[in-house]
C-alpha positions in Angstrom: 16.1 -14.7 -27.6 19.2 -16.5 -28.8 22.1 -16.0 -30.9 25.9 -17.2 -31.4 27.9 -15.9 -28.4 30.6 -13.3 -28.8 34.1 -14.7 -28.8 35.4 -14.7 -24.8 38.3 -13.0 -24.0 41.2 -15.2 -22.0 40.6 -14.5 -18.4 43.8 -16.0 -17.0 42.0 -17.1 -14.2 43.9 -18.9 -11.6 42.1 -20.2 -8.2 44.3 -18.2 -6.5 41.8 -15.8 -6.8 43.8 -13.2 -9.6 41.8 -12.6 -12.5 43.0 -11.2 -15.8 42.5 -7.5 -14.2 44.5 -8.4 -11.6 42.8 -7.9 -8.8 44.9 -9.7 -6.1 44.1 -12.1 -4.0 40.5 -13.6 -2.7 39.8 -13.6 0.5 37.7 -16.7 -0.3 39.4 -18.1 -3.2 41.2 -21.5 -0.9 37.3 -22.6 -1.0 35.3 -25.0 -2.8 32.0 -26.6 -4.0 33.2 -30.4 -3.8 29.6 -32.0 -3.8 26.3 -31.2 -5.1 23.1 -33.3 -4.1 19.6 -32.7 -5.5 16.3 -34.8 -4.7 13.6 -35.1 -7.3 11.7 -32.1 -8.5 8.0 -32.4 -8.5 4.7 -30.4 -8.1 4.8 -32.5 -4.5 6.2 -35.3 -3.2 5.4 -38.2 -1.0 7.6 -37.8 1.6 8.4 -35.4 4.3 10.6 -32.1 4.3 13.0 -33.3 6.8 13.4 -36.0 4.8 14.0 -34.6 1.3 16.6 -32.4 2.9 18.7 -36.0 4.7 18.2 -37.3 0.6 20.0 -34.7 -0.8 22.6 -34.4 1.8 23.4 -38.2 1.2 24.0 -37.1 -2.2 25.9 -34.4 -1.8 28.3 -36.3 0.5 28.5 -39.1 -1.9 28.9 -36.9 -4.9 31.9 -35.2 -2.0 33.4 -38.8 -1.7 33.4 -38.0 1.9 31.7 -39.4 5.1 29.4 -38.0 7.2 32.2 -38.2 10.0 34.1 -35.9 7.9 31.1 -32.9 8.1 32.5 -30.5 10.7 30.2 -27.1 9.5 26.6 -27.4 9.0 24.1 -24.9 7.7 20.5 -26.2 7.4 17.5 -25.0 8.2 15.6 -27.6 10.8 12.3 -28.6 9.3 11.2 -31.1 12.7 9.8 -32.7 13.9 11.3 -32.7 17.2 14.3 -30.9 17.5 14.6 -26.9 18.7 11.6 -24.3 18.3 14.5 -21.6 17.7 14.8 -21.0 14.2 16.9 -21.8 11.8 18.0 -25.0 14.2 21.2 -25.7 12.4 22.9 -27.7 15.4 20.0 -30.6 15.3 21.3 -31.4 12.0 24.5 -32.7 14.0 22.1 -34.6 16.3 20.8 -36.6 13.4 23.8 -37.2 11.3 25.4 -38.0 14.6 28.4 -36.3 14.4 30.2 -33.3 16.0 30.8 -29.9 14.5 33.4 -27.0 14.9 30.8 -24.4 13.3 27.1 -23.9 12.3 25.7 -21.5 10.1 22.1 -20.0 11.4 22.1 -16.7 10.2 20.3 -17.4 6.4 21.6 -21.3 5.9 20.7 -21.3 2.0 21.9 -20.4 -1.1 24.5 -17.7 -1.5 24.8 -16.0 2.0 24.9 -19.7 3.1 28.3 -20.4 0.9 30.0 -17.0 2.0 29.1 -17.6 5.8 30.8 -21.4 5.6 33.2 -19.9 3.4 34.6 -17.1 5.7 34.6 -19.9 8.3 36.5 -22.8 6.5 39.0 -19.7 5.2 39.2 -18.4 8.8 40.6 -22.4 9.9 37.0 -22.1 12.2 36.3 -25.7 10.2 36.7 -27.3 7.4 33.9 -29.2 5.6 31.0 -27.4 5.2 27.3 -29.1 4.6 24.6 -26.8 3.5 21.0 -28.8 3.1 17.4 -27.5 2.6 14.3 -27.8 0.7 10.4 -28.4 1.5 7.9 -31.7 0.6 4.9 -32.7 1.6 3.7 -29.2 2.1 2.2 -28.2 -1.1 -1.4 -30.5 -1.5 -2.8 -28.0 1.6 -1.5 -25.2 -0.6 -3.6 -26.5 -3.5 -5.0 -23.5 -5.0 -3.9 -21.1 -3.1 -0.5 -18.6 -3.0 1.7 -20.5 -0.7 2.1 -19.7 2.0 5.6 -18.6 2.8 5.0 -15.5 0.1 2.3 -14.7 2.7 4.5 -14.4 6.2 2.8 -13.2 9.2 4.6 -9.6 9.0 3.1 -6.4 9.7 1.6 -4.7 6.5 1.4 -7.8 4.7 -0.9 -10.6 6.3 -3.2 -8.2 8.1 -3.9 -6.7 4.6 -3.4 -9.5 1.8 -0.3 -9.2 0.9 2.4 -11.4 -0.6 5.7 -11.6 -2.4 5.0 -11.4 -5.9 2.6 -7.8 -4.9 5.7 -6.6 -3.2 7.7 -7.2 -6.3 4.8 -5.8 -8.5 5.2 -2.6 -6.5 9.0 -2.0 -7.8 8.1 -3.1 -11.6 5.1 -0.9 -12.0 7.7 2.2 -11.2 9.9 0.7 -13.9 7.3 0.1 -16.3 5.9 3.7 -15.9 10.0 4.9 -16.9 10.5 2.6 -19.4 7.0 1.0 -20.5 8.9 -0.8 -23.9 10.3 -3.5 -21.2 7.1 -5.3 -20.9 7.4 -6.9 -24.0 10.9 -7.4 -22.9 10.4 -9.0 -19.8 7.7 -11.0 -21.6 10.6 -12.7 -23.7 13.0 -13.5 -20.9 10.1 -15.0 -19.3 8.9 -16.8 -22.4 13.0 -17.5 -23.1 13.8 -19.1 -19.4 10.6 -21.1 -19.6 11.3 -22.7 -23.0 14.9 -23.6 -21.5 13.2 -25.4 -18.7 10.8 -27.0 -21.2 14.0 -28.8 -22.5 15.3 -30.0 -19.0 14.0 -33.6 -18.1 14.6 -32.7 -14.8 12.3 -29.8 -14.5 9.1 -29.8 -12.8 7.7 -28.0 -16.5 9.5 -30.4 -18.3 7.8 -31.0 -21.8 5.9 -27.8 -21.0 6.6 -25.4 -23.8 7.3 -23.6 -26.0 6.5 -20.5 -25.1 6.1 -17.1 -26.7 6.2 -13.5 -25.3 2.6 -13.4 -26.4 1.7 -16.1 -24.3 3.2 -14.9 -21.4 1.2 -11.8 -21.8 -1.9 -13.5 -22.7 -1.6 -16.1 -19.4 -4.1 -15.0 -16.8 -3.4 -11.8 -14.5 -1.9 -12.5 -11.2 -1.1 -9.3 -9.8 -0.4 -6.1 -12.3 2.1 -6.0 -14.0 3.0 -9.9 -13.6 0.9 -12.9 -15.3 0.8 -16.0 -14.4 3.8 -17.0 -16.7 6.0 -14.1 -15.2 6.1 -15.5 -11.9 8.2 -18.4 -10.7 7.1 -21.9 -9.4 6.1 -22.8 -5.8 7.1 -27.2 -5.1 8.4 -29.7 -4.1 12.3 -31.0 -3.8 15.4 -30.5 -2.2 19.4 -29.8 -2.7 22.4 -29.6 -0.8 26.1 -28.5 -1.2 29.4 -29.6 0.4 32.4 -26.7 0.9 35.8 -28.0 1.7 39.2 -26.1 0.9 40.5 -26.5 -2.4 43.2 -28.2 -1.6 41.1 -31.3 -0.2 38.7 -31.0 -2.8 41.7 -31.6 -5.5 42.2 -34.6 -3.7 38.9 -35.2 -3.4 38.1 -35.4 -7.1 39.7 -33.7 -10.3 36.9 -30.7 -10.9 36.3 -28.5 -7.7 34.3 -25.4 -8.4 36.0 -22.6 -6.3 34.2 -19.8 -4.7 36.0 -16.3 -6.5 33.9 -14.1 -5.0 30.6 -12.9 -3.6 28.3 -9.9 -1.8 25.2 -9.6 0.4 23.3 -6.3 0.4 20.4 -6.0 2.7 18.2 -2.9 3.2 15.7 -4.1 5.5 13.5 -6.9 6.8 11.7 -8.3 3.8 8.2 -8.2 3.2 7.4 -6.0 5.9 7.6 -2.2 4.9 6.4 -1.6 0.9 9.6 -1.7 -1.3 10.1 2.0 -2.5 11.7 2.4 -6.3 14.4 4.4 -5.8 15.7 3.0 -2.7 15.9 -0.9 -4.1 15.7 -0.6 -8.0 19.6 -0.3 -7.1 19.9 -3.4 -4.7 22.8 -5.5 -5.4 24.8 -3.5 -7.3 27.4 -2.8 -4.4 27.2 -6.7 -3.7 28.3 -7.1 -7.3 31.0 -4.8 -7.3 32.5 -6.2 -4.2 32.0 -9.2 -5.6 33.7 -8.9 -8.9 36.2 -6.9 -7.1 37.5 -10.2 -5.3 38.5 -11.4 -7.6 39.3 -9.4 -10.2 36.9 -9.7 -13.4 33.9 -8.1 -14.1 30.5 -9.0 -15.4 31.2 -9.5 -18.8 33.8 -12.4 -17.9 30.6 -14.5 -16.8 30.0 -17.6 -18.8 26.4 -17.7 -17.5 24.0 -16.1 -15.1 21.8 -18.1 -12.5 20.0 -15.1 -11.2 16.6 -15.4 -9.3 14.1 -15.3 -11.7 11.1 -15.0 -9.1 9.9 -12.9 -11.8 10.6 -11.8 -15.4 11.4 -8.2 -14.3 14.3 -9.2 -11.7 15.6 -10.7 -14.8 16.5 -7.5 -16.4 16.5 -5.7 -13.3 19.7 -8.0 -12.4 21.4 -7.6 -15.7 21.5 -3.8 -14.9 22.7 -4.0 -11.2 25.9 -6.2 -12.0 26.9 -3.3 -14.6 25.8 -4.6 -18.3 24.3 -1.8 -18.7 22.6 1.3 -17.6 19.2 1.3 -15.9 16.1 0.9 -18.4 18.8 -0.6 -21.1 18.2 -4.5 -19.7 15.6 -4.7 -22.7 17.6 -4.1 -25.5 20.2 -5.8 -23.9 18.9 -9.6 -24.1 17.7 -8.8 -27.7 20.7 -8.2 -28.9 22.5 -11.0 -27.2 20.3 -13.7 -26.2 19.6 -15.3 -22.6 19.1 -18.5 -24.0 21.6 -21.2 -23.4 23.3 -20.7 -27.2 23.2 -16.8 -26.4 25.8 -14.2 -25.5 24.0 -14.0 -22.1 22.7 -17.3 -21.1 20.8 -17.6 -18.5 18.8 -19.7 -15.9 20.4 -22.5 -17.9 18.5 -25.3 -15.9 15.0 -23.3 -16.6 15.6 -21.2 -13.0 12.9 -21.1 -10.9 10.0 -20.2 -13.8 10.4 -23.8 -15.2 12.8 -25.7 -13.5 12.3 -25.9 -9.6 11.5 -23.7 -6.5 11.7 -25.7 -3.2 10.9 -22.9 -0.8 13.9 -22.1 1.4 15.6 -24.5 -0.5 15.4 -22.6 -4.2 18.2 -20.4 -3.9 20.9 -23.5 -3.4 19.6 -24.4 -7.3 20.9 -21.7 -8.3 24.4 -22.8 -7.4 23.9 -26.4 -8.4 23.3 -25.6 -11.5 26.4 -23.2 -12.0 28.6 -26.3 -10.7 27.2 -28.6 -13.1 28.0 -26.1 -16.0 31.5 -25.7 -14.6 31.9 -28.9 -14.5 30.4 -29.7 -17.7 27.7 -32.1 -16.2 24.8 -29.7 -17.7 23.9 -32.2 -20.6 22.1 -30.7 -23.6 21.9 -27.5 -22.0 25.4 -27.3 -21.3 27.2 -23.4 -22.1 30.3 -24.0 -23.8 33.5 -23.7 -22.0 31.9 -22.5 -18.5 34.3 -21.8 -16.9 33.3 -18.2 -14.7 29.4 -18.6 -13.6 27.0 -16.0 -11.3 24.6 -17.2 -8.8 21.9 -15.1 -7.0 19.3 -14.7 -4.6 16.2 -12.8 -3.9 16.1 -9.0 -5.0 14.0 -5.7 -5.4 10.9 -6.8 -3.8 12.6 -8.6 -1.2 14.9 -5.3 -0.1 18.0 -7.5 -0.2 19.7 -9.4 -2.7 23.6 -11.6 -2.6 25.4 -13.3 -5.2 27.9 -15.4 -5.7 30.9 -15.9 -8.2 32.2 -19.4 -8.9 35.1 -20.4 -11.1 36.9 -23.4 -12.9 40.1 -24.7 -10.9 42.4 -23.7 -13.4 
């Protein structure tokens, strides 16, 4: 599923937040990624959680140029030990770095609604530098064998019964399959396609592992109908972490800040509690993306390339339809004609997403926007898109009844 990408058009894109469609000014568009930290990926790791998630916050920091003293937001999950028993616990990360903060983040400190919370805060003048941290280790040799067990929560309707995320998921793409049952093969090839691009990555916990072939994703062992083994994305070990600071410090800071355009949450209800229903969430996202897109004035086909949350190889296409490339069932035809892989019109999952490359629990959604800074930056080695300059990150999606994304631009 690759091909030679369509000649761009010239955005004008300024990081004042006015793209070429001139759609005025960002609210967000003064912020910036300035650092990007990742641990090791592995199947597990000898160490601990809490400890992953200091590692890659070093990083980030370094990668920043900062110091710690410097870290006045925080939005990180607190793994323990020790520490609060209220949930998310952002405020013991202070205690351990030692320092003070102006602002924590508690409300979903991960990924995309993560970076628009500390976003609206550093743009509000609540703070200024922004650490987001967060991952899992340790955790997974008692999961040996089993579906881990944060797809399996202790909600209502889903551990008295047997459920978990990838059935809730299942539920939506068996209604789509049933309207349009010549996506299977499709979403066998954007599986089979992300994979093989994660194959490639050295840093990927399926490195060397490929490639594959739409017939081998269907011929890979049944997990839950309509998804096989090789639909589904990975559950390990690993952390990342992110530093926001306004733009103007991060030019100071270091020559290529990535600045935040845009971005949208849309939630529908608690997830994994009451059965996704088809025509209420086949939808989810879409007024995210147009809010989104409208920020900042450009629209989905100015993306360079899409980090969407591959959890499985249906939310794939189900994604390309609810940020407007094209109508609903057309997601299949779609990536035929233009190709997800990293020399495609539509590349995608450009590290290997979470299928091939990593997915760290509560951590995972954070890769997502790691990797769109390193192909911004132009740090994405062989798998590098050329001229990034304009790249989508998301999080969760039809199964989950919610789903954000976030857009995040070249300082041009």
């Amino acid at each position: 599923m690759s091909g030679g990408r369509p000649s761009r058009l010239s955005r004008g894109h300024r990081s004042d937040g006015r793209g070429r469609a001139g759609g005025g000014r960002s609210p967000l568009s003064n912020v910036a990624i300035v650092g990007v930290g990742m641990t090791e990926q592995a199947r597990q790791l000898d160490t601990t959680s809490m400890a992953a998630s200091l590692e890659a916050a070093k990083l980030a920091i370094a990668d920043a140029g900062i110091g710690k003293d410097e870290i006045d937001g925080i939005a990180a999950r607190w793994t323990g030990p020790g520490g609060t028993t209220f949930e998310p616990g952002s405020a013991d990360w202070a205690t351990l770095l030692g320092i003070h903060v102006d602002w924590i983040g508690d409300s979903y400190p991960q990924g995309v609604p993560a970076v628009l919370d500390a976003a609206a805060a550093i743009s509000a003048g609540i703070c200024e530098t922004v650490l987001i941290t967060g991952g899992q280790a340790g955790v997974m040799a008692a999961e040996a064998g089993k579906v881990a067990s944060y797809t399996r929560p202790a909600n209502e309707f889903v551990e008295p019964y047997g459920s978990f995320t990838a059935s809730q998921f299942a539920l939506v793409a068996q209604r789509y399959l049933h309207r349009f049952p010549e996506a299977r093969q499709a979403m066998a090839e954007v599986a089979a396609t992300i994979r093989t691009t994660g194959s490639r990555n050295p840093g990927a916990v399926m490195a060397g592992r490929g490639p594959f072939t739409a017939q081998d994703v269907l011929d890979a062992p049944m997990v839950v109908d309509p998804f096989t083994r090789l639909d589904l994305c990975l559950a390990n070990e690993g952390a990342a972490a992110l530093v926001l600071t306004t733009v103007e410090r991060a030019r100071a800071l270091r020559p290529d800040p990535v600045v935040v355009l845009g971005g949208g949450m849309e939630w529908m209800r608690q997830q994994y509690v009451d059965p996704p229903r088809y025509d209420e969430v086949r939808s989810i996202g879409a007024r995210a993306a147009k809010r989104a897109f409208g920020m900042c004035g450009l629209g989905p086909e100015d993306v360079d390339a899409f980090q969407f949350y591959d959890v499985n190889s249906y939310e794939v296409l189900r994604q390309f339809e609810v940020v407007g490339l094209c109508e609903e069932g057309e997601a299949g035809d779609l990536v035929r004609e233009r190709g997800i892989g990293t020399d495609g019109g539509l590349p995608t999952c450009t590290d290997g997403g979470i299928m091939s490359f990593s997915h760290i629990g509560w951590g995972a959604p954070t890769l997502k926007i790691i990797e769109g800074v390193k192909q911004i930056r132009g740090q994405a080695g062989d798998r590098q898109v050329a001229d990034a300059e304009v790249v989508l990150a998301a999080g969760a999606g039809a199964g989950a009844q919610y789903h954000n994304l976030l857009l995040l631009g070249a300082d041009r």
